[in-house]
CHARMM-style PDB file with segment names, atoms N, HN, CA, C and O in Angstrom:
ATOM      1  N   UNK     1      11.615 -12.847   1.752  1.00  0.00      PROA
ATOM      2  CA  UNK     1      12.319 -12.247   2.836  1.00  0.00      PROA
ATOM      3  C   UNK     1      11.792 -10.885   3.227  1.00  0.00      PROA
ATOM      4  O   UNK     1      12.145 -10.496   4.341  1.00  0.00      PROA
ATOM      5  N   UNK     2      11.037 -10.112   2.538  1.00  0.00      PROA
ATOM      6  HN  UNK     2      10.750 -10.428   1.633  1.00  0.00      PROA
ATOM      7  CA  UNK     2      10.936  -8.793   2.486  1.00  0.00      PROA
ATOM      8  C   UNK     2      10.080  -8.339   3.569  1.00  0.00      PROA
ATOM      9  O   UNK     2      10.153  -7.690   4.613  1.00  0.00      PROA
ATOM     10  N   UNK     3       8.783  -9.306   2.479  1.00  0.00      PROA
ATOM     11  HN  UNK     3       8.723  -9.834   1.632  1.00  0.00      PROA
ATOM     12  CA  UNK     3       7.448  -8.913   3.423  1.00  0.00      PROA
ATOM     13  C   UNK     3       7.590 -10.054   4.770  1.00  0.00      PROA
ATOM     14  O   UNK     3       6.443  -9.887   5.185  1.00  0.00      PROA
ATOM     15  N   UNK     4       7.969 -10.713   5.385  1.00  0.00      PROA
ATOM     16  HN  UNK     4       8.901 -10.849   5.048  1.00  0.00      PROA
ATOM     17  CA  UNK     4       8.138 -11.568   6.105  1.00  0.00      PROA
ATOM     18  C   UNK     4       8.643  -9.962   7.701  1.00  0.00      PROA
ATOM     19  O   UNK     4       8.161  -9.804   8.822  1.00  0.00      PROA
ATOM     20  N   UNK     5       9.568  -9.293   7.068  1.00  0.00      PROA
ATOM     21  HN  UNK     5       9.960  -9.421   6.157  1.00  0.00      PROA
ATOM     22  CA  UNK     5      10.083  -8.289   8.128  1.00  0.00      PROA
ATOM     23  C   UNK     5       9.591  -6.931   7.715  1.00  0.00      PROA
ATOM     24  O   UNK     5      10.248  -5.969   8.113  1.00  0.00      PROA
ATOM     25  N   UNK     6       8.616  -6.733   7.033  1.00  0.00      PROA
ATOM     26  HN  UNK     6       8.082  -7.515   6.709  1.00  0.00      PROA
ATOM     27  CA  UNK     6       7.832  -5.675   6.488  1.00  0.00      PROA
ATOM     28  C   UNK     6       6.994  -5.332   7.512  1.00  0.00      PROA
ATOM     29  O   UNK     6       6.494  -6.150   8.285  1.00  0.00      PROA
ATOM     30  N   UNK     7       6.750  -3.631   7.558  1.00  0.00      PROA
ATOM     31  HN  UNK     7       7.156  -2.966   6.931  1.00  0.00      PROA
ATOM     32  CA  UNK     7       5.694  -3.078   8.498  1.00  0.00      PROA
ATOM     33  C   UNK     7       4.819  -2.419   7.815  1.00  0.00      PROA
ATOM     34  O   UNK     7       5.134  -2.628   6.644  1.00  0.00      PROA
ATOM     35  N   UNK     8       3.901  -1.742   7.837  1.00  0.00      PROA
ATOM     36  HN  UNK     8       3.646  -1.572   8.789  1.00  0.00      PROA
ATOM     37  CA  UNK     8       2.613  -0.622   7.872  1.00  0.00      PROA
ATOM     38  C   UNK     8       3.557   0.544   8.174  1.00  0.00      PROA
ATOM     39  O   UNK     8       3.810   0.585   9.378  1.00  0.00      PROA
ATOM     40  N   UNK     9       4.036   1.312   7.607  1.00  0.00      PROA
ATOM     41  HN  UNK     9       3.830   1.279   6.629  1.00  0.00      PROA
ATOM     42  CA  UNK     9       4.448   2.175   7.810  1.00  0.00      PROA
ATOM     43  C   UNK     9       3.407   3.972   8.177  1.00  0.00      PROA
ATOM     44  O   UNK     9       3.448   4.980   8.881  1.00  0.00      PROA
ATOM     45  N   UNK    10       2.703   3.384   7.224  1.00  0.00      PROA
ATOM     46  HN  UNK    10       2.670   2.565   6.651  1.00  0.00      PROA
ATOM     47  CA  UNK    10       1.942   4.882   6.561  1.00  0.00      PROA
ATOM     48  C   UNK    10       0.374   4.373   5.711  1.00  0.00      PROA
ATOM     49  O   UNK    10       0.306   3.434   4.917  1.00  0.00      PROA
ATOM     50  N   UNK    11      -0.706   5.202   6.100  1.00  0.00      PROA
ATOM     51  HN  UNK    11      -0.651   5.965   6.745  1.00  0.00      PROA
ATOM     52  CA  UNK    11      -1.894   4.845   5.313  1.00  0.00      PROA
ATOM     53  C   UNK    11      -2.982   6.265   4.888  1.00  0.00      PROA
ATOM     54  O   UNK    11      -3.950   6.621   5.562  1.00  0.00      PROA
ATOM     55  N   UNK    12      -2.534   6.862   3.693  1.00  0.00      PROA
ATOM     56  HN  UNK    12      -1.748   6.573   3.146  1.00  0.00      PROA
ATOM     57  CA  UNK    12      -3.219   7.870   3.745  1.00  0.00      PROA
ATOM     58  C   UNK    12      -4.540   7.759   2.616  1.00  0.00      PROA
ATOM     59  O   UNK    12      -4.121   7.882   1.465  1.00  0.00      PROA
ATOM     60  N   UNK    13      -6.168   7.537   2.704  1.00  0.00      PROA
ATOM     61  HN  UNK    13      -6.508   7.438   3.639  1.00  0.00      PROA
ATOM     62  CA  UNK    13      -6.474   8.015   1.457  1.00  0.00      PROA
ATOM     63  C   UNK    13      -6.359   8.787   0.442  1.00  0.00      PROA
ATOM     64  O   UNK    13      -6.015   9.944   0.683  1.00  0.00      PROA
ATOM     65  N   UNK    14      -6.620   8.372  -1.052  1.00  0.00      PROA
ATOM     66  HN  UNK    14      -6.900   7.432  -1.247  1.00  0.00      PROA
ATOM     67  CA  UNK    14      -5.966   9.020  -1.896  1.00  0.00      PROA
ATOM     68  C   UNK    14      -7.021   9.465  -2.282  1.00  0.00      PROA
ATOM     69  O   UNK    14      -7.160  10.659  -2.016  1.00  0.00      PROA
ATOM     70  N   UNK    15      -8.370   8.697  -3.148  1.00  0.00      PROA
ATOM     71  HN  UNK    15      -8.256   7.727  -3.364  1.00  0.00      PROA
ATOM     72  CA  UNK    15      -9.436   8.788  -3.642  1.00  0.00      PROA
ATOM     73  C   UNK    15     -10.541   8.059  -3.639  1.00  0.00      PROA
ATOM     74  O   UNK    15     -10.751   7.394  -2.625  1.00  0.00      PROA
ATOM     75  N   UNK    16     -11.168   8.019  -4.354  1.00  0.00      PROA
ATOM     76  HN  UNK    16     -10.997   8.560  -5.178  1.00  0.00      PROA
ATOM     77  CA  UNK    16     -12.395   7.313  -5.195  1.00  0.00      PROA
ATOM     78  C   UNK    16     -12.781   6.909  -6.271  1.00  0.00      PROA
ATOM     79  O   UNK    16     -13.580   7.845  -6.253  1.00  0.00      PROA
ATOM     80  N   UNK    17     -12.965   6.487  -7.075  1.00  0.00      PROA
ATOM     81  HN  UNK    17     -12.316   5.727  -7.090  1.00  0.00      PROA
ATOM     82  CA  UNK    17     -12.989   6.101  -8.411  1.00  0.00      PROA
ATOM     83  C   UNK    17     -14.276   5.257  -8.580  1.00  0.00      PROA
ATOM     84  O   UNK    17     -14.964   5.100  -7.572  1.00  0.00      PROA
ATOM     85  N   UNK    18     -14.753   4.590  -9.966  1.00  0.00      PROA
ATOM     86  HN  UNK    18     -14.195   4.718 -10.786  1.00  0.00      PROA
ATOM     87  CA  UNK    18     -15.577   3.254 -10.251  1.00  0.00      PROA
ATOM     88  C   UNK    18     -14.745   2.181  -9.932  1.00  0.00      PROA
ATOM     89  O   UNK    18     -15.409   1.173 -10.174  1.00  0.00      PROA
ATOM     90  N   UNK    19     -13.845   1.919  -9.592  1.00  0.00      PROA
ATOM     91  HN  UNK    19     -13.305   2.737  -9.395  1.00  0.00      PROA
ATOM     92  CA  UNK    19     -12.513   1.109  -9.218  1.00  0.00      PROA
ATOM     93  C   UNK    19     -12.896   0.666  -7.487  1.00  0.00      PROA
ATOM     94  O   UNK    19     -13.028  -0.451  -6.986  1.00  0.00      PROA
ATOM     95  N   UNK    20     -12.990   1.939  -6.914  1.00  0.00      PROA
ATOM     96  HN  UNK    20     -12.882   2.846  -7.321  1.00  0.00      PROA
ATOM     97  CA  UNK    20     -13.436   1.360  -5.110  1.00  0.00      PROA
ATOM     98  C   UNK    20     -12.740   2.394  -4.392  1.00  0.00      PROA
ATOM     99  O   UNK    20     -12.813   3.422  -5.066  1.00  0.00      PROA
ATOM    100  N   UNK    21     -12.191   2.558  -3.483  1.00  0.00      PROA
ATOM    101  HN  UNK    21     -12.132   1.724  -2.935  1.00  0.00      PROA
ATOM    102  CA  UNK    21     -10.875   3.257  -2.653  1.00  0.00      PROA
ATOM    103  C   UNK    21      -9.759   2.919  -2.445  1.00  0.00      PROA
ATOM    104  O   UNK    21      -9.396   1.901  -1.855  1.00  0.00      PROA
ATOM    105  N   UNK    22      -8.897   4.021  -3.069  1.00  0.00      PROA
ATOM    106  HN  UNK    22      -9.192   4.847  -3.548  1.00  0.00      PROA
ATOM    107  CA  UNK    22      -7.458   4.049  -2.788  1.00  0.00      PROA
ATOM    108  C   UNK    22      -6.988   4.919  -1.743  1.00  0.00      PROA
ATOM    109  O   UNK    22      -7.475   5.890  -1.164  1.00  0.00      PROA
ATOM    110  N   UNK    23      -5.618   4.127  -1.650  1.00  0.00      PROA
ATOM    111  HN  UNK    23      -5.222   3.338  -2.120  1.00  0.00      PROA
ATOM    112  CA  UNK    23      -4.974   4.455  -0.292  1.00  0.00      PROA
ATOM    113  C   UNK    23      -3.678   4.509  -0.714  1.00  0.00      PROA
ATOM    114  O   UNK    23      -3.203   3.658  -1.466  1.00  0.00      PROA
ATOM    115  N   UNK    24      -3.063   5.450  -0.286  1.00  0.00      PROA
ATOM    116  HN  UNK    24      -3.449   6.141   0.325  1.00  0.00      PROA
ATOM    117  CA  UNK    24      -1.396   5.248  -0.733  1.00  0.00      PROA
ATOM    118  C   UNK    24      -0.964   4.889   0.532  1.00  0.00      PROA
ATOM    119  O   UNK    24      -1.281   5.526   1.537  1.00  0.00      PROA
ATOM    120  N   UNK    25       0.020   3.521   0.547  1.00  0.00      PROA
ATOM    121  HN  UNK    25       0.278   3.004  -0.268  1.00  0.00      PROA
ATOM    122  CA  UNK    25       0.254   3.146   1.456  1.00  0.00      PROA
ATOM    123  C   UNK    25       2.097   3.096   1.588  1.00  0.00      PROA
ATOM    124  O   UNK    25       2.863   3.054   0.626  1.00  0.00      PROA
ATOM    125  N   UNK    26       2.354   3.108   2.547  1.00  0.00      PROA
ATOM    126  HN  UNK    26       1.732   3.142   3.329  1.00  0.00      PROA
ATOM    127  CA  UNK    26       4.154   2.683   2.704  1.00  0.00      PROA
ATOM    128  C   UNK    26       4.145   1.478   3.726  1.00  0.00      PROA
ATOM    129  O   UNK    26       3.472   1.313   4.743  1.00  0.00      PROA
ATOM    130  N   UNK    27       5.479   0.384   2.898  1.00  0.00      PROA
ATOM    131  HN  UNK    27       6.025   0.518   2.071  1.00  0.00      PROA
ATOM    132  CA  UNK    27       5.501  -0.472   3.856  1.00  0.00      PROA
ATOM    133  C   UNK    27       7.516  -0.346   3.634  1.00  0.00      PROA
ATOM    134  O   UNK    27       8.131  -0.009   2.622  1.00  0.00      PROA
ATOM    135  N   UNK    28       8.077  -0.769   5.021  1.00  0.00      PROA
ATOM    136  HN  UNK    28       7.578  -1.042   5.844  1.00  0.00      PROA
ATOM    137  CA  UNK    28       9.414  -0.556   5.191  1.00  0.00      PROA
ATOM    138  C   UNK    28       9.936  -1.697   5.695  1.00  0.00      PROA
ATOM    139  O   UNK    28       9.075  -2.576   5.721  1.00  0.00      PROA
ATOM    140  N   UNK    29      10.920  -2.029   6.080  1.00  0.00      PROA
ATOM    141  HN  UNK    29      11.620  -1.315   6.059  1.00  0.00      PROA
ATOM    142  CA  UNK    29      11.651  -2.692   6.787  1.00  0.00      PROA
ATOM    143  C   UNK    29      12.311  -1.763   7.771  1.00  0.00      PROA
ATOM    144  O   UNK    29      13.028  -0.801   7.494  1.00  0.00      PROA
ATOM    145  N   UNK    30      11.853  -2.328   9.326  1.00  0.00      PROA
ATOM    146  HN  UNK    30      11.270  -3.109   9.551  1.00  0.00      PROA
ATOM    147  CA  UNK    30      12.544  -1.362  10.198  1.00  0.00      PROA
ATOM    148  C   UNK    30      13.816  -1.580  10.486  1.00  0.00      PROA
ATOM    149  O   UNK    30      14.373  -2.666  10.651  1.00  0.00      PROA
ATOM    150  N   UNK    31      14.422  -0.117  10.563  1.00  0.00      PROA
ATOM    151  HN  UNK    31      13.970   0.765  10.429  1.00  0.00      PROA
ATOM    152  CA  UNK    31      16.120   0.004  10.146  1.00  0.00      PROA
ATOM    153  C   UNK    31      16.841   0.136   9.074  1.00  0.00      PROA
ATOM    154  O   UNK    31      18.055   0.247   8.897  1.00  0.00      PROA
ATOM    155  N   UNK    32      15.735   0.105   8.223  1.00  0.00      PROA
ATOM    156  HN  UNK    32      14.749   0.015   8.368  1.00  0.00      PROA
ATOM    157  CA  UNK    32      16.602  -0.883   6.849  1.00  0.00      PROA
ATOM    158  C   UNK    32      15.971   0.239   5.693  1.00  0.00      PROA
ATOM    159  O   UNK    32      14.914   0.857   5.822  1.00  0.00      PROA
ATOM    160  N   UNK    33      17.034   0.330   4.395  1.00  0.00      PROA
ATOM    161  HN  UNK    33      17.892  -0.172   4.290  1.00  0.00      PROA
ATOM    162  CA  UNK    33      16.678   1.676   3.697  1.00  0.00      PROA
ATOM    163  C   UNK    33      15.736   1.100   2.364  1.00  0.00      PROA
ATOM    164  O   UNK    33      15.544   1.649   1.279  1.00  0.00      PROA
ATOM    165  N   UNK    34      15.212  -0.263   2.897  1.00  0.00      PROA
ATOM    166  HN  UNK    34      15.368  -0.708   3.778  1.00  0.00      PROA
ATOM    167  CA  UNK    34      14.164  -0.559   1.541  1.00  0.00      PROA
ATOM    168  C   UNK    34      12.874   0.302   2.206  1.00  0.00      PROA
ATOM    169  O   UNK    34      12.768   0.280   3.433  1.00  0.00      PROA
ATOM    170  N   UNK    35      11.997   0.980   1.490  1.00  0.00      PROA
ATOM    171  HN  UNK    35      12.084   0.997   0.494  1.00  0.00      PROA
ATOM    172  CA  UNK    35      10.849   1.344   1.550  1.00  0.00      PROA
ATOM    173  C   UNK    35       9.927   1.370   0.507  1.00  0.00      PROA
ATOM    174  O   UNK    35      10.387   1.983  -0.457  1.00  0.00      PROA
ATOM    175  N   UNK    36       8.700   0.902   0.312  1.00  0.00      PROA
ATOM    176  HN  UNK    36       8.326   0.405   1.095  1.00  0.00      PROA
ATOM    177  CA  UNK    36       8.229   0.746  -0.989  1.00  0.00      PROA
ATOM    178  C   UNK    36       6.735   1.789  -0.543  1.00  0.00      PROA
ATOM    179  O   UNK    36       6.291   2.035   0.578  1.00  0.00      PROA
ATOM    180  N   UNK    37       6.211   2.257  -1.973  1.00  0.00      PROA
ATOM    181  HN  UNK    37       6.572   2.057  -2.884  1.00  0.00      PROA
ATOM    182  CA  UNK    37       5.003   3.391  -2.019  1.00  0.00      PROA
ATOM    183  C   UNK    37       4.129   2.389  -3.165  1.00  0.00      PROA
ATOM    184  O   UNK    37       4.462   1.937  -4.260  1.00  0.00      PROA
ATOM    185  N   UNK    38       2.587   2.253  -2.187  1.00  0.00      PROA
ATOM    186  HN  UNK    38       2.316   2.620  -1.297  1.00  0.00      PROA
ATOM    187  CA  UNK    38       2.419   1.336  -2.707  1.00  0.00      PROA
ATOM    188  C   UNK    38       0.735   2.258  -2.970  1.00  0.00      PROA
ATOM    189  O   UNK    38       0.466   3.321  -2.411  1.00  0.00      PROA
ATOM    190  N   UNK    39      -0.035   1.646  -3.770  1.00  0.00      PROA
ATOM    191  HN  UNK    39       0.184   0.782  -4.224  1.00  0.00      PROA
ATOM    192  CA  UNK    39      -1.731   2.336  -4.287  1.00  0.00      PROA
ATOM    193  C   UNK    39      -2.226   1.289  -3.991  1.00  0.00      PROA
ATOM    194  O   UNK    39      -2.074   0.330  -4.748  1.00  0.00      PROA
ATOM    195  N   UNK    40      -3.028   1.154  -2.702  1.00  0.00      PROA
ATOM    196  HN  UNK    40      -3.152   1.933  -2.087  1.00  0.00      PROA
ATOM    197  CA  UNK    40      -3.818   0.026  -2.022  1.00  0.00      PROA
ATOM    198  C   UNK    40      -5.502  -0.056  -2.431  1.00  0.00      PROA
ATOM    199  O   UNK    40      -6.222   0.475  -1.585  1.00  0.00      PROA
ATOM    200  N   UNK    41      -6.108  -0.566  -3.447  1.00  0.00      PROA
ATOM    201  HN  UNK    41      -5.523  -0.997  -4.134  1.00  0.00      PROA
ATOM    202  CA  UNK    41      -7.284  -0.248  -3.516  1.00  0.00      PROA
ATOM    203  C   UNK    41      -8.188  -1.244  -2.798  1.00  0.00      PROA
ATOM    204  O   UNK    41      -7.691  -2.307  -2.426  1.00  0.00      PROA
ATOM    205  N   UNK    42      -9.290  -1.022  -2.607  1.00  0.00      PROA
ATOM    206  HN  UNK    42      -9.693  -0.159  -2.909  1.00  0.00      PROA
ATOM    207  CA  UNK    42     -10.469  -1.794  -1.703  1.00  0.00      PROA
ATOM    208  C   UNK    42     -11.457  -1.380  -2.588  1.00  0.00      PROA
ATOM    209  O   UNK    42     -11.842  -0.217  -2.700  1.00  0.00      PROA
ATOM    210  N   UNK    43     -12.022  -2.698  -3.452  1.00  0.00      PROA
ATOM    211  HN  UNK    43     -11.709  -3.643  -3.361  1.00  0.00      PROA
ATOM    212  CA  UNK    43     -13.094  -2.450  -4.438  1.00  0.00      PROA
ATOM    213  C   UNK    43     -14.385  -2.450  -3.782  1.00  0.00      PROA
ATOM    214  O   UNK    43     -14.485  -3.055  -2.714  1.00  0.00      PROA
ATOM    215  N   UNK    44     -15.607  -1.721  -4.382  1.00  0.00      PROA
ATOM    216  HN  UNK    44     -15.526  -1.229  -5.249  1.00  0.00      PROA
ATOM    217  CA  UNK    44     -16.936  -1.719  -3.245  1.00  0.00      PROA
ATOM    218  C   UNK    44     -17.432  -3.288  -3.011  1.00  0.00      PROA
ATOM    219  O   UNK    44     -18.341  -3.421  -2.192  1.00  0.00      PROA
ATOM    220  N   UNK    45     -16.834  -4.700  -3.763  1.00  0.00      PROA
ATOM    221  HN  UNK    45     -16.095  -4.592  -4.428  1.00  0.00      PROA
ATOM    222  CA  UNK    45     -17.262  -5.528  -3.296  1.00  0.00      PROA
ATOM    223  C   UNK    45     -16.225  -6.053  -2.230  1.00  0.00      PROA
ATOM    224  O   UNK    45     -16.498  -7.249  -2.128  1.00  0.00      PROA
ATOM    225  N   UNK    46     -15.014  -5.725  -1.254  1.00  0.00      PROA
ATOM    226  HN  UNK    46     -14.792  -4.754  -1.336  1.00  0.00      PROA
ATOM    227  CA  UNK    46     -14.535  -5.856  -0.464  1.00  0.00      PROA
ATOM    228  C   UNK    46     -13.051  -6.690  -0.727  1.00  0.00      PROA
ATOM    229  O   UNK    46     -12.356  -7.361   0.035  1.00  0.00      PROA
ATOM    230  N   UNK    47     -12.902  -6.305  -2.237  1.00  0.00      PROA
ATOM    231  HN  UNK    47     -13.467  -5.760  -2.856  1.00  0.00      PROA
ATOM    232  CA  UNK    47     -11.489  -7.257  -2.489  1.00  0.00      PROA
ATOM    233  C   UNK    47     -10.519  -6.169  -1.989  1.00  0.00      PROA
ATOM    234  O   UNK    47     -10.934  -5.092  -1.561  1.00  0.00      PROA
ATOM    235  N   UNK    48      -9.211  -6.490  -2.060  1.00  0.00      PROA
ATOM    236  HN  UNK    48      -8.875  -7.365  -2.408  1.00  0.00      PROA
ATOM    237  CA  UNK    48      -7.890  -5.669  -1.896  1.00  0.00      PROA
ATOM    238  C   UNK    48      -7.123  -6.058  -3.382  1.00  0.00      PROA
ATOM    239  O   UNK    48      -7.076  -7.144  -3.959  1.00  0.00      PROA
ATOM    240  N   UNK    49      -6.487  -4.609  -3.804  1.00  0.00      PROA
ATOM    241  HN  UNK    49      -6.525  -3.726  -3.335  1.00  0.00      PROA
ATOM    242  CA  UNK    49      -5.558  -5.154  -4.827  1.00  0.00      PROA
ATOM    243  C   UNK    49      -4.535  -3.881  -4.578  1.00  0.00      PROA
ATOM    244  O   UNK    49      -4.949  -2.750  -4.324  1.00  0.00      PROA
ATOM    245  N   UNK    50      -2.577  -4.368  -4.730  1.00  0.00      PROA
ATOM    246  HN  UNK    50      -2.240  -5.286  -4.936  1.00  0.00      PROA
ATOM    247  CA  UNK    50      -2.237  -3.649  -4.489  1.00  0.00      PROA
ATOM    248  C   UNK    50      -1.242  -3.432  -5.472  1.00  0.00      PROA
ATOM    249  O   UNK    50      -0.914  -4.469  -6.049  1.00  0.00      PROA
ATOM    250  N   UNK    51      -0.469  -2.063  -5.962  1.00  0.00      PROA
ATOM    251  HN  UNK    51      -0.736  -1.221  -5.494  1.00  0.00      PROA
ATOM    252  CA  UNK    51       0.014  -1.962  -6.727  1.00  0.00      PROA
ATOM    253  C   UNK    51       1.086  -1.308  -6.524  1.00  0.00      PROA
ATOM    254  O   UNK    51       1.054  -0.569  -5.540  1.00  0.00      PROA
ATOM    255  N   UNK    52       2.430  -1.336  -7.376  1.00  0.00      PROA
ATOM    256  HN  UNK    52       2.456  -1.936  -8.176  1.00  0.00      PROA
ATOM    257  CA  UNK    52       3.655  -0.797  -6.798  1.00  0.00      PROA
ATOM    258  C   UNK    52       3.466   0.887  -7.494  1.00  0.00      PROA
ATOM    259  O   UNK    52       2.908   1.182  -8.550  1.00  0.00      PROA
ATOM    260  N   UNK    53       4.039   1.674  -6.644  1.00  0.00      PROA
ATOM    261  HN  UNK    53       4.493   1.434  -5.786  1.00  0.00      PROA
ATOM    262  CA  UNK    53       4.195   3.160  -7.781  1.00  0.00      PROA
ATOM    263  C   UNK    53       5.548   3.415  -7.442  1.00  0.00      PROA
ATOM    264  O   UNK    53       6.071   3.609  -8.540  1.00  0.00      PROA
ATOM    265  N   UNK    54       6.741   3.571  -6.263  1.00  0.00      PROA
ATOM    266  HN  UNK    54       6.317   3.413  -5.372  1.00  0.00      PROA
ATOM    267  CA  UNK    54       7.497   3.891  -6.613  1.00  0.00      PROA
ATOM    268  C   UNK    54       8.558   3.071  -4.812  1.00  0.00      PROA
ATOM    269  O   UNK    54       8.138   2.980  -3.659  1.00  0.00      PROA
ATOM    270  N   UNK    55       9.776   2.707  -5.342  1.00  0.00      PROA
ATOM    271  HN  UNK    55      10.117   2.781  -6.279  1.00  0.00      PROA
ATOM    272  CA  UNK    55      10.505   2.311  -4.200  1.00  0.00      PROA
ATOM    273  C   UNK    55      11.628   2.930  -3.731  1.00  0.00      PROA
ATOM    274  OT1 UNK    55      12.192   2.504  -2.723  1.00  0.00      PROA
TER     275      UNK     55
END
């Protein structure tokens, strides 16, 4: 149900690492007081992996 009405809220780089690039990202439900803070990485071979840090 969540991500189905989930937006892009927010996309800021964070860093760099041997890992690839991170991004701290926010995704919300508009109107609605769920919001999740999420560490979006993009490894240099072009995967995505995303991870929760705080809701």
């Amino acid at each position: 149900g969540f991500l189905s009405q989930a937006i892009l809220s927010n996309i800021e780089f964070d860093s760099v690492d041997s890992k690839g690039f991170h991004f701290n990202t926010i995704i919300c439900v508009p109107d609605g007081a769920s919001c999740y803070l999420l560490d979006t990485r993009i490894s240099f071979d072009g995967k995505m992996s995303m991870e929760l840090i705080e809701y």
